[in-house]
C-alpha positions as CSV (number, residue, x, y, z in Angstrom):
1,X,15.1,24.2,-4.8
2,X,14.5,21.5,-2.7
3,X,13.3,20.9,1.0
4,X,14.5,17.7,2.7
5,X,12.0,15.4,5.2
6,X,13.3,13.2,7.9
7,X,11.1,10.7,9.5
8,X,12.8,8.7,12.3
9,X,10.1,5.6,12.7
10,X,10.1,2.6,14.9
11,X,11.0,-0.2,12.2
12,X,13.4,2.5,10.0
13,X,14.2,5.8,9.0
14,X,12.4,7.1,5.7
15,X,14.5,10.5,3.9
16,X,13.0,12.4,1.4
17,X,13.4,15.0,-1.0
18,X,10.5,16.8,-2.0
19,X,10.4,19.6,-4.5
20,X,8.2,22.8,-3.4
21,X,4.6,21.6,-4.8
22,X,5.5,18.5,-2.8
23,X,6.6,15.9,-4.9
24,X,8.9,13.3,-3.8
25,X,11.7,13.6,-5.9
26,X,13.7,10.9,-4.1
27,X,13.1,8.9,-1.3
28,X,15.0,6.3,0.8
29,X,14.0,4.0,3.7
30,X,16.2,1.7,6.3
31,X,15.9,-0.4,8.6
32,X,16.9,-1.1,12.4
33,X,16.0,-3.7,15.1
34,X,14.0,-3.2,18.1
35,X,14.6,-4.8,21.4
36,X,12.4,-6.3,24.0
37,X,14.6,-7.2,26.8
38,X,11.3,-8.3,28.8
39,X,7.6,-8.6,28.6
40,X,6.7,-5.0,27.5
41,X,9.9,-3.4,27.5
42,X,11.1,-2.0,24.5
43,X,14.1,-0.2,23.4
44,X,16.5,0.7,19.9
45,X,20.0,2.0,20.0
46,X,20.0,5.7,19.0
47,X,22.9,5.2,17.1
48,X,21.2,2.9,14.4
49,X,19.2,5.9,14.1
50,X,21.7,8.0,13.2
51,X,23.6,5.3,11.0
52,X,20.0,5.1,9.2
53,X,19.9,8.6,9.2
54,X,23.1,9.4,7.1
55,X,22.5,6.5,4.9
56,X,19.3,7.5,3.2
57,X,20.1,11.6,2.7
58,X,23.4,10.7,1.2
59,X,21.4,7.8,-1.3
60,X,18.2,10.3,-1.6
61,X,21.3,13.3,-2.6
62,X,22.8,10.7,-5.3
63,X,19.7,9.4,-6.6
64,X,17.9,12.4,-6.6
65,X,20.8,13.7,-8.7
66,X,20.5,16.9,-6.4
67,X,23.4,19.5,-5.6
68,X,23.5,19.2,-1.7
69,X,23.1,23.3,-1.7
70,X,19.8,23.4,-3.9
71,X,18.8,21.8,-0.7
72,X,16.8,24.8,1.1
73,X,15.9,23.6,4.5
74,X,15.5,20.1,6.8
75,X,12.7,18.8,9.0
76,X,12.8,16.4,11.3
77,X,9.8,13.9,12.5
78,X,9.8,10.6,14.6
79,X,8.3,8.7,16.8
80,X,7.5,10.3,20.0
81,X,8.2,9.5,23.5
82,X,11.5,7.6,23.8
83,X,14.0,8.7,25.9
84,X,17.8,9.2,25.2
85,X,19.7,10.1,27.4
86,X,23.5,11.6,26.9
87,X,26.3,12.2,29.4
88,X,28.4,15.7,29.2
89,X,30.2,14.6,26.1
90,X,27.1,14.0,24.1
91,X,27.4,10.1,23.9
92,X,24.5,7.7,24.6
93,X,24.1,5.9,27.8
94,X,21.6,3.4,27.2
95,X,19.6,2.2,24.5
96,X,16.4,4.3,24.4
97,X,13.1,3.3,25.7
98,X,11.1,4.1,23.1
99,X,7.1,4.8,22.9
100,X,5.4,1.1,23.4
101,X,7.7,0.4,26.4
102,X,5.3,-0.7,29.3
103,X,7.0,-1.3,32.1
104,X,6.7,2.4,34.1
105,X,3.2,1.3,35.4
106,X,5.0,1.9,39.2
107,X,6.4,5.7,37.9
108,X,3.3,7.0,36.6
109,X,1.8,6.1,40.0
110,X,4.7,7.7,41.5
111,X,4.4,10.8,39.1
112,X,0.7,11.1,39.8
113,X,1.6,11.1,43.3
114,X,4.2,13.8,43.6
115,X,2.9,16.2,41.1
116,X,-0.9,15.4,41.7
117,X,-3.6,14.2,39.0
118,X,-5.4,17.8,38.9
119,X,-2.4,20.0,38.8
120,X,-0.7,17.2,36.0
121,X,-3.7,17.5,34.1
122,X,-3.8,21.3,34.1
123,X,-0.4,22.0,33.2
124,X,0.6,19.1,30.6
125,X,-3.1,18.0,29.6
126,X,-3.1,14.6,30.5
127,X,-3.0,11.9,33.4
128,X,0.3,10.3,33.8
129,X,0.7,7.5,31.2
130,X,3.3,4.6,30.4
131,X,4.2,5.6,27.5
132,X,5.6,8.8,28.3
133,X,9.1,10.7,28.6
134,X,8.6,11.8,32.1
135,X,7.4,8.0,33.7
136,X,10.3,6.3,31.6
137,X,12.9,9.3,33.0
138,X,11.3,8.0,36.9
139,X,11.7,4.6,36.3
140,X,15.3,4.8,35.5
141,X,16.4,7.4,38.0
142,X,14.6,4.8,40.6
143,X,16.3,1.2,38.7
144,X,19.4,2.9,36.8
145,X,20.7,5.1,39.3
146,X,24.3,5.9,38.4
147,X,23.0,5.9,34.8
148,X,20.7,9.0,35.9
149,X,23.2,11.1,37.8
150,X,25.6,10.8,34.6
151,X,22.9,12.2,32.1
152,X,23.6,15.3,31.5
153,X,20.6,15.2,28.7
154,X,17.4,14.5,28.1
155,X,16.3,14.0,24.2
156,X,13.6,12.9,22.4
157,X,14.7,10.6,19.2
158,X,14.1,12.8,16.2
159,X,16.1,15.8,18.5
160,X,18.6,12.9,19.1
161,X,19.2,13.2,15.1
162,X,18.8,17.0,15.5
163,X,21.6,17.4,17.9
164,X,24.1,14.9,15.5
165,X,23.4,17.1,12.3
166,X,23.7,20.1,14.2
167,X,25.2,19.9,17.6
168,X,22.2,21.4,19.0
169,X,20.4,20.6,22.0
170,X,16.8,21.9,21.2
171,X,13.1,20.1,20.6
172,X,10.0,21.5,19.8
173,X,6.5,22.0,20.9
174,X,4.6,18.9,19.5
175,X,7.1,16.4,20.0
176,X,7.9,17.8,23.8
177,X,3.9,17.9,24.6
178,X,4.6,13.9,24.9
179,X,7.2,14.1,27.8
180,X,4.4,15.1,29.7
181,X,7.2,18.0,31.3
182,X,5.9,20.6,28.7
183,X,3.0,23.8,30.0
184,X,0.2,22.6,27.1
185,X,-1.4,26.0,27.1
186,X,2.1,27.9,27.6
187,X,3.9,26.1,24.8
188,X,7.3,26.0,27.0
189,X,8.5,23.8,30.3
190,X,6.6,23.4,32.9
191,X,8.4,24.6,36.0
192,X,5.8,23.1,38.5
193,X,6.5,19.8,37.0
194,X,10.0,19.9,37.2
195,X,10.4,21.3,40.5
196,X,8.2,18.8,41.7
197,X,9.9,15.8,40.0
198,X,13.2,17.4,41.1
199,X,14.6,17.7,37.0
200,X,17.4,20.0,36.1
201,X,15.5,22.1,32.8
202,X,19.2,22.5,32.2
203,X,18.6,18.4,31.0
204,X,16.4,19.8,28.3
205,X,16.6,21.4,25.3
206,X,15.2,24.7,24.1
207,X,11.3,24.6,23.1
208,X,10.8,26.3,19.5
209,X,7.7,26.3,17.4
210,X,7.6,24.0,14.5
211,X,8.4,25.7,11.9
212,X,11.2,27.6,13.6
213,X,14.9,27.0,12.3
214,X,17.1,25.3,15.4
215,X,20.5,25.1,13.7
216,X,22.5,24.7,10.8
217,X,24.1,21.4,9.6
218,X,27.9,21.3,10.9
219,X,30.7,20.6,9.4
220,X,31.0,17.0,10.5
221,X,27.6,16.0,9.6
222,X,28.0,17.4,5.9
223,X,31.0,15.4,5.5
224,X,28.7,12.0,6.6
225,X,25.9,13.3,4.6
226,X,26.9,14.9,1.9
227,X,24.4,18.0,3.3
228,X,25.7,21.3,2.3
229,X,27.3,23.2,6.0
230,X,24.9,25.4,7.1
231,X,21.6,24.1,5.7
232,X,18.9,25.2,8.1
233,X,17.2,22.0,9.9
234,X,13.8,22.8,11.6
235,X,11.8,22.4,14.6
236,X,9.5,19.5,12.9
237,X,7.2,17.9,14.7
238,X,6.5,14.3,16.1
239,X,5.5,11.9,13.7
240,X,1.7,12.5,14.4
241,X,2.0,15.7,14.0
242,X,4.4,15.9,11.2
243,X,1.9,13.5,9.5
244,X,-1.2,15.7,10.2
245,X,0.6,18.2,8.4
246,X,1.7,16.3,5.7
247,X,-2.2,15.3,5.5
248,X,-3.7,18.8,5.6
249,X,-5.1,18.3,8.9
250,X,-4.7,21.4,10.3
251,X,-7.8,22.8,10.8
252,X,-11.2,21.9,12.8
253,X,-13.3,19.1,11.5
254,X,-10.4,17.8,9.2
255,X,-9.6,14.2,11.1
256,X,-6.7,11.8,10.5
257,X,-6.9,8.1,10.9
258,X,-3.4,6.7,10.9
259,X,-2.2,2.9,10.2
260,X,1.2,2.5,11.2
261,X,2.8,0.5,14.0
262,X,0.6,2.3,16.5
263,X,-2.7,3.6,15.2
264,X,-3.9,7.2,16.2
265,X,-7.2,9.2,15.0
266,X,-5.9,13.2,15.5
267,X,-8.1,16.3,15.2
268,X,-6.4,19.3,15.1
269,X,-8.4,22.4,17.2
270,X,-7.9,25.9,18.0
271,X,-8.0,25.8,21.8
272,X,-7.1,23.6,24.4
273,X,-9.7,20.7,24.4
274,X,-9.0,18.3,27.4
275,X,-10.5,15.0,28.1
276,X,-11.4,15.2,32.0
277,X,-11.1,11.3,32.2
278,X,-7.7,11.3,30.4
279,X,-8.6,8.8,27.8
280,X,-7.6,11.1,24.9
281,X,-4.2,12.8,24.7
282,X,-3.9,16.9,24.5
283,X,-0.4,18.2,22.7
284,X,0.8,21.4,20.8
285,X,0.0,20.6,17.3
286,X,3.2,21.8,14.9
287,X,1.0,24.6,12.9
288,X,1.7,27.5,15.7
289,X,-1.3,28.8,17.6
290,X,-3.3,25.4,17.3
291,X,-3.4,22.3,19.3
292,X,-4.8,18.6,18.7
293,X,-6.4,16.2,20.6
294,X,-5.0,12.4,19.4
295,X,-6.5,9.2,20.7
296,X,-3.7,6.4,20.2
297,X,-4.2,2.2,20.1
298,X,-0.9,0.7,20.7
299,X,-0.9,-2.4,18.4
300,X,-2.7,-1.2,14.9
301,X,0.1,-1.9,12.0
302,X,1.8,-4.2,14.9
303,X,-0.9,-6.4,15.1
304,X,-0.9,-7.3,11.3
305,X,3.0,-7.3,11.6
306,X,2.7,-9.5,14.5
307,X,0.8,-12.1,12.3
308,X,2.6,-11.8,9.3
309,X,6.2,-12.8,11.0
310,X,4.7,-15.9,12.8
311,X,1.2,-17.2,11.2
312,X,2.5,-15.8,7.6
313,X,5.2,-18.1,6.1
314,X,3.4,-18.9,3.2
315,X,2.3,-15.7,2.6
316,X,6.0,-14.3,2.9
317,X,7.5,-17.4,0.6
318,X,4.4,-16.5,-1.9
319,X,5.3,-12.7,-1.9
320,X,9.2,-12.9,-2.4
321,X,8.3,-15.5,-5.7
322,X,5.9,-13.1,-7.3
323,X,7.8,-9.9,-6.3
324,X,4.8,-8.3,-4.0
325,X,4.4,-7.4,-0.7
326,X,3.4,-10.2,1.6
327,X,1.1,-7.7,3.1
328,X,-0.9,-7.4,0.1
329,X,-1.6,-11.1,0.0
330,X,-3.1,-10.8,3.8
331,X,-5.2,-8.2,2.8
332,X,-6.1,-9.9,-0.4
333,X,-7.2,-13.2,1.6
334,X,-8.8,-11.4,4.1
335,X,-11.1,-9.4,1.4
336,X,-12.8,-13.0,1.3
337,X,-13.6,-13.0,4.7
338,X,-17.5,-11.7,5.2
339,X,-17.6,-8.4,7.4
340,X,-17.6,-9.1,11.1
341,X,-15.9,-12.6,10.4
342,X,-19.0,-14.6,11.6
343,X,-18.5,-13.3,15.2
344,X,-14.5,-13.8,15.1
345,X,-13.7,-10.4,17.4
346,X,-9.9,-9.3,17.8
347,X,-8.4,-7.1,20.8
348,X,-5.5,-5.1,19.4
349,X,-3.6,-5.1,22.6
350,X,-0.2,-6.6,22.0
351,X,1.8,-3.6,23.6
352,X,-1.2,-3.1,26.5
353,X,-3.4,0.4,25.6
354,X,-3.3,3.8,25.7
355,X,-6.9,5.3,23.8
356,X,-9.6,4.4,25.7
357,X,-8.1,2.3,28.6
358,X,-4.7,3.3,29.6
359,X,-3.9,0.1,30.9
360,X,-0.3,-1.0,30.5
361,X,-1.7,-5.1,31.6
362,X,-4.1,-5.3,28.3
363,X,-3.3,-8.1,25.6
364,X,-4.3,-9.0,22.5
365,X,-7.6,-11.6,22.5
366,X,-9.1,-13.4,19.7
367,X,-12.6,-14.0,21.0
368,X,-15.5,-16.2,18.9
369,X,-13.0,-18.4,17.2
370,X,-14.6,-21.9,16.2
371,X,-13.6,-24.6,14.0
372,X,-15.8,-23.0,10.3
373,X,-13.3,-20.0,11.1
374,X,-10.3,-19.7,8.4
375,X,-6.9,-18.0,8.2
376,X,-8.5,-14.9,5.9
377,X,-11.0,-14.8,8.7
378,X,-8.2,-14.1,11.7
379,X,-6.6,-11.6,9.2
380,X,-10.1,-9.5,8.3
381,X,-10.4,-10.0,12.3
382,X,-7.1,-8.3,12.7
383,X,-8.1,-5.3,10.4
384,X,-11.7,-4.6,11.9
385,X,-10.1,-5.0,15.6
386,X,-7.8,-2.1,14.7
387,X,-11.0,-0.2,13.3
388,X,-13.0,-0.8,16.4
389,X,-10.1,0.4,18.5
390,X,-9.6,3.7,16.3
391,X,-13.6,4.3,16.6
392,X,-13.3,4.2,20.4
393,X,-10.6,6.8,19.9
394,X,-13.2,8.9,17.2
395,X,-16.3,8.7,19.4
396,X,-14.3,10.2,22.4
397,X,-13.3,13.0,20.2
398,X,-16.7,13.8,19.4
399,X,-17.4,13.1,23.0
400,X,-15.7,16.2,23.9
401,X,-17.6,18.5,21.2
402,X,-14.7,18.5,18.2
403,X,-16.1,18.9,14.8
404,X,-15.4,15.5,12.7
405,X,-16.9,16.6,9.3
406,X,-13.7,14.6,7.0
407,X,-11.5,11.9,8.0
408,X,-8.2,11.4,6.0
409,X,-6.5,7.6,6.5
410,X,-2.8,7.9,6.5
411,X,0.4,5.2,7.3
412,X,1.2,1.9,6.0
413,X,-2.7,1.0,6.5
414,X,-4.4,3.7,4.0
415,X,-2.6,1.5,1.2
416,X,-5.1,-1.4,1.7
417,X,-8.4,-0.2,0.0
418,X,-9.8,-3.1,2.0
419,X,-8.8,-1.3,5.4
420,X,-9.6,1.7,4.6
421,X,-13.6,0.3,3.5
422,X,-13.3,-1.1,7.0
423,X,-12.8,1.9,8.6
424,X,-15.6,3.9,6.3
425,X,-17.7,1.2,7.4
426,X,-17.2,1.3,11.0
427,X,-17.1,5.0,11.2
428,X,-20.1,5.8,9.0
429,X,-18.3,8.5,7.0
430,X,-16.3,8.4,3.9
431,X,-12.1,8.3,4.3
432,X,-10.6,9.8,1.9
433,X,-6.6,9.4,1.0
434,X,-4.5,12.3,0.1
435,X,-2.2,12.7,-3.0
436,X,0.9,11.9,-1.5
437,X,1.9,9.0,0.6
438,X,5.2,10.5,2.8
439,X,2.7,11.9,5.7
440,X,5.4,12.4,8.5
441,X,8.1,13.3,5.7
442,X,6.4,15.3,3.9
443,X,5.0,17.0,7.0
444,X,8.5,17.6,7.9
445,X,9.8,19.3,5.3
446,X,6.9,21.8,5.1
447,X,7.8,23.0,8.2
448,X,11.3,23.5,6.9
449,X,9.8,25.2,3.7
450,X,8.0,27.5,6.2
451,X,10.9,27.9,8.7
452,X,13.0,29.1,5.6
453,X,10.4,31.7,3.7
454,X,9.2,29.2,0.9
455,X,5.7,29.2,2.3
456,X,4.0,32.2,4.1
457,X,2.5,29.7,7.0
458,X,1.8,25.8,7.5
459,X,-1.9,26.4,5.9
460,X,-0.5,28.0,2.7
461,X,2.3,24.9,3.0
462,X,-0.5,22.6,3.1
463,X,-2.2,24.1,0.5
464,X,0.0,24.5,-1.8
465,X,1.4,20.4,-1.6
466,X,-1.7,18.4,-0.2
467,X,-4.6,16.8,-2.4
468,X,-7.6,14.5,-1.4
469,X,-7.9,11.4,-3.2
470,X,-11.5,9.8,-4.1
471,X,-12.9,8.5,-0.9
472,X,-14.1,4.9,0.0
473,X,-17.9,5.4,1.3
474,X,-19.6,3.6,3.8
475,X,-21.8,0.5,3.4
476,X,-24.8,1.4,5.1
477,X,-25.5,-2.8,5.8
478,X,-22.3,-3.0,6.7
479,X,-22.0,0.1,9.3
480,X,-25.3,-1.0,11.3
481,X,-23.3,-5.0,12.2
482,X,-20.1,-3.2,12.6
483,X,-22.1,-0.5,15.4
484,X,-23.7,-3.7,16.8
485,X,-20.6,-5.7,17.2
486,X,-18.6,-2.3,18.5
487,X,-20.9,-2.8,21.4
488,X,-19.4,-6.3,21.8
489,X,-15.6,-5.6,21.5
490,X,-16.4,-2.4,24.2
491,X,-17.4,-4.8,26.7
492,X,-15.0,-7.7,26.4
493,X,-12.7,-5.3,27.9
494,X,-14.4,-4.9,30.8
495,X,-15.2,-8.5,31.4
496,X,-11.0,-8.9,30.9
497,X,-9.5,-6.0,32.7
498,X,-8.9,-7.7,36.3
499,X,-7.6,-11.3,34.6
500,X,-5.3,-9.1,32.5
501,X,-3.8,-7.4,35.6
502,X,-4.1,-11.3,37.5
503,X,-1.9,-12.8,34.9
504,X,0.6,-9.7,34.7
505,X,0.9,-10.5,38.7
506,X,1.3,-14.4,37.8
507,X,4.1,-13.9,35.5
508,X,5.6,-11.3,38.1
509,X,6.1,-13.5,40.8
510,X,7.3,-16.5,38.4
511,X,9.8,-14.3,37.4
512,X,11.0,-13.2,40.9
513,X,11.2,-17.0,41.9
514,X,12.7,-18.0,38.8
């Protein structure tokens, strides 16, 4: 018996097979573009998606040597936020805007202003932001008009997937808490916010709990596959969420800090927490009954990608002679770089920012650069300037009284021991790793094993497939420079916010007259 987890990311699609103590039995990853039209916008094609998605379960299938029916059950993650939207006969009108888009700064003002900052705040749990369904489904009803009157629905990506294996339109509670049209503390649509934004719920799809079973694979899906007819596919969860539970974090004082193209620190909780001044986000975590409270930095993995694909050739050519990952020889560099990079400061905001600032204008900085500073030294710089930006995101999570007694680093960025001694050091408590690597997938297909009677709940799930790892411990040298140089990245923001918003106007108005 076998449960199946599929993790729709931003950069590919990751399969895996996982037997019921939660080893990967097989696994399978690929790739797809991403497109940025414009400054900020960002957008894939849901159909790479789903070309992605039947290549890796039919190679995880053969390569896993695994009868398609000793398949028990499928879960679903992915990244959260984008919209896809389908006309009557289930075919995709645009390419999806996906999570880092920027460019619904105008909608959210407009959301805030229709539906109102208290009432939005009470019923979804958080202030209008950019990177959410609802502002993206604004901004094209307002610029895409006729595009808009011919959806006939609204999906998220990993229920875009849902709806091809299954032909059903349906979503669940963790992943629809981010379209910011979801009742937090209900678990289901919020009518006030529809009505108010004038939305059809007929768009949407049914709201089930995570673990709950939303379909069967059809016929025409099992024939792409090579998925048994029938096999029940789950609620899941989005990625975050997924990856919580494929971390064990489903219980107060047990924190995740996640590396991948965004970066997120998550504490699940067993009540609705809310952050008054929004800087924090509030969803339905994917164990029933529970919530979480997730701060987010836009450009954590991104940042390091970003460097590696234009200030990395040599590193790249040096990686595909030796057979490694080019990453590893960043990290490698950087680990002879001293801590705090003799004042070398980086601003992870390559996609603006969502955890503390919610500012859509926000850009990267290097700040402190002088001619003694290195390549190694930008790289260490990049890693730190993710860990300052995920400590903003921890300290506002204590802020609001949530127990942080064990962090657990997950994503592509828990595989550097170098990062993950950052982070120990900047946070002043030890990380630990868990025994597995496949967070979101693995998260996934627990919720299938639950949705289908292999596990009793998502605790016993978690229990019975999630060790911790050794943890790397805090220097306590190093964790009193990186407290004092917090205090500087903190206020470079604030001395930048208003020339981040003049430039966005500068380039405006160059592109109007160009």
């Amino acid at each position: 018996m076998y449960l199946l987890g599929i993790d729709i990311g931003t950069s590919g699609t990751r399969a895996v097979l996982f037997d019921p103590a939660g080893q990967a039995v097989a696994a399978a990853t690929a790739a797809y573009p991403l497109s940025q039209p414009r400054a900020g916008w960002a957008e894939q094609d849901p159909e790479d998606w789903w070309e992605a998605t039947v290549r890796t379960v039919r190679e995880v299938i053969t390569t896993g040597n695994v009868p398609a029916a000793a398949i028990r059950g499928i879960g679903l993650s992915g990244q959260m936020h984008g919209l896809v939207l389908l006309d009557a006969a289930g075919r995709s009108l645009r390419p999806a805007i996906i999570w880092c888009d920027q460019r619904t700064a105008a909608a959210c003002e407009e959301l805030t202003e229709t539906v109102g900052r208290e009432r939005l705040l009470a019923e979804t749990a958080n202030p209008a932001v950019t990177g959410f369904t609802a502002a993206k489904l604004l901004w094209v009803r307002k610029h895409e008009p006729d595009i808009y009157a011919r959806a006939a629905k609204i999906l998220l990506p990993k229920d875009y997937i849902r709806f091809r294996l299954t032909g059903e339109f349906a979503t669940e509670v963790s992943d629809a808490s981010g379209m910011q049209l979801l009742n937090i503390r209900e678990r289901n649509w919020s009518r006030e916010v529809l009505d108010r934004l004038e939305i059809d719920p007929a768009r949407l799809g049914r709201v089930y709990e995570s673990p709950e079973i939303t379909g069967g694979v059809s016929r025409a899906a099992a024939a792409l596959t090579g998925l048994a007819a029938g096999t029940p596919v789950a609620g899941g969860g989005g990625d975050q969420a997924c990856g919580a539970v494929g971390t064990g974090v489903v219980r107060p004082g047990v924190v995740s800090s996640v590396i991948g193209t965004s970066g997120v620190v998550f504490a699940a909780t067993d009540k609705v927490t809310v952050d008054p001044c929004g800087r924090v986000h509030t969803f339905c975590h994917a164990a029933p009954g529970t919530w979480h409270v997730m701060g987010v930095t836009q450009g954590a993995g991104l940042s390091l990608q970003w460097f590696r694909d234009n200030l990395g050739e040599s590193e790249r050519a040096a990686a595909a002679h030796r057979g490694v990952n080019p990453y590893e020889l960043l990290t490698e560099a950087a680990d002879r770089a001293q801590p705090g990079c003799d004042g070398l400061l980086y601003l992870p905001y390559l996609m603006g920012e969502r955890t503390p600032h919610l500012d859509a204008y926000a850009r990267g900085v290097f700040f402190g650069l002088s001619a003694r500073h290195r390549k190694h030294d930008l790289v260490r710089a990049i890693l730190e300037g993710v860990g300052f930006s995920l400590k903003d995101c921890l300290d506002i999570i204590r802020e609001m009284g949530i127990a942080v007694d064990e962090v657990r680093a997950s994503g592509g960025g828990a595989r550097s021991a170098l990062w993950r001694r950052i982070q120990a050091d900047i946070f002043g408590l030890p990380v630990h790793t868990v025994n597995s690597a496949e967070g979101p997938a693995l998260g996934a297909a627990l919720l299938a094993g639950v949705g289908t009677g292999v596990y009793p709940s998502v605790p016993a799930a978690c229990a019975a497939a999630v060790r911790t790892e050794p943890a790397e411990r805090p220097d306590a040298a190093n964790t009193e420079l990186y407290s004092k140089l917090h205090g500087v990245y903190k206020n470079l923001y604030a001395c930048l916010r208003e020339q981040f918003r003049r430039t966005a106007d500068i380039l405006a108005e160059t592109d109007r007259q160009g």
